[in-house]
C-alpha positions in Angstrom: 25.8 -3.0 -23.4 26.9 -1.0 -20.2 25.6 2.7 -20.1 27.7 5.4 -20.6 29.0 7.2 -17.7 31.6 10.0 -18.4 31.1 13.2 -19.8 33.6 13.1 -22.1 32.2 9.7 -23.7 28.6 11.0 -23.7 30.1 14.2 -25.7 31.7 11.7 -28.0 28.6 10.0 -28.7 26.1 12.8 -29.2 29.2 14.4 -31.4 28.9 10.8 -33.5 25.4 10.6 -34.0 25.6 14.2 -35.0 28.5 13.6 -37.4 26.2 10.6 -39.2 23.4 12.9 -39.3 25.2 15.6 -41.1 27.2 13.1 -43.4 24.0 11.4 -44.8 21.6 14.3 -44.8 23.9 16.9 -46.1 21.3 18.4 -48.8 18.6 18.4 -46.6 20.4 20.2 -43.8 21.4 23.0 -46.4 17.8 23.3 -47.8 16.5 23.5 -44.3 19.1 26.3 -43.5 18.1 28.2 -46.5 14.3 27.9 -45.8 14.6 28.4 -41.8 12.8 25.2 -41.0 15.8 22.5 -40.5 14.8 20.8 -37.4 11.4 20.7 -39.1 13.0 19.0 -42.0 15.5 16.9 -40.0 12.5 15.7 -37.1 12.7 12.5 -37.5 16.0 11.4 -38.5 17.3 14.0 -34.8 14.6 11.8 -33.2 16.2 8.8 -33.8 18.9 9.8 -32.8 18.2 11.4 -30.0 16.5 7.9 -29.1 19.9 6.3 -30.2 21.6 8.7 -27.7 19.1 8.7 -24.8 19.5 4.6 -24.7 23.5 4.9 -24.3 24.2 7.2 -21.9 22.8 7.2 -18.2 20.1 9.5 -17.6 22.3 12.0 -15.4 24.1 13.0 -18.3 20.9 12.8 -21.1 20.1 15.6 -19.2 22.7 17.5 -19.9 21.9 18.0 -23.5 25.0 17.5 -25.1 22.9 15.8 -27.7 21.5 18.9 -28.7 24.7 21.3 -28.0 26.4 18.4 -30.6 23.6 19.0 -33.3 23.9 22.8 -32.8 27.8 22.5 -33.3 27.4 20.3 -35.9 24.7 20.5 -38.1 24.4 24.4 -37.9 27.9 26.2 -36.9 29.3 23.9 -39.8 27.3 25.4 -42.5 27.6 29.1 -41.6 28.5 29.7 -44.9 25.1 28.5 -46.6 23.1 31.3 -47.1 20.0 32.1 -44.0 17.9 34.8 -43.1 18.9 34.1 -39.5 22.8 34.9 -40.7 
């Protein structure tokens, strides 16, 4: 499978993987909100991903974290409404 080499496609990727990480660790994402440890609690399924991520795209745009701006949108913008000590 051809790398990925537009911006906009590597953005729709990271955005994916982020999606699938939110849709099938929902109550783990809102437990690690709550106790201020979710990337602690979500290491190894945003590893995977990451390593999901890092093999699709080339590596001048895997270094432009969108990856991590799409979990940051995703997984922690969404749930602003769960309750945090960092909110």
């Amino acid at each position: 499978m051809p790398l990925i080499e537009t911006e906009e496609a590597a953005r729709r990727l990271a955005r994916a993987i982020a999606s699938d990480l939110s849709l099938y660790n929902e109550e783990k994402i809102i437990q690690g909100i709550r106790a201020d440890n979710l990337f602690d609690a979500l290491t190894e399924e945003v590893e995977e991903g990451r390593a999901l991520y890092r093999s699709r795209v080339s590596p001048s745009l895997y270094s432009k974290n969108f990856y991590d701006r799409a979990l940051i949108d995703i997984l922690v913008k969404s749930k602003g409404h769960v309750p945090s000590k960092l909110w």
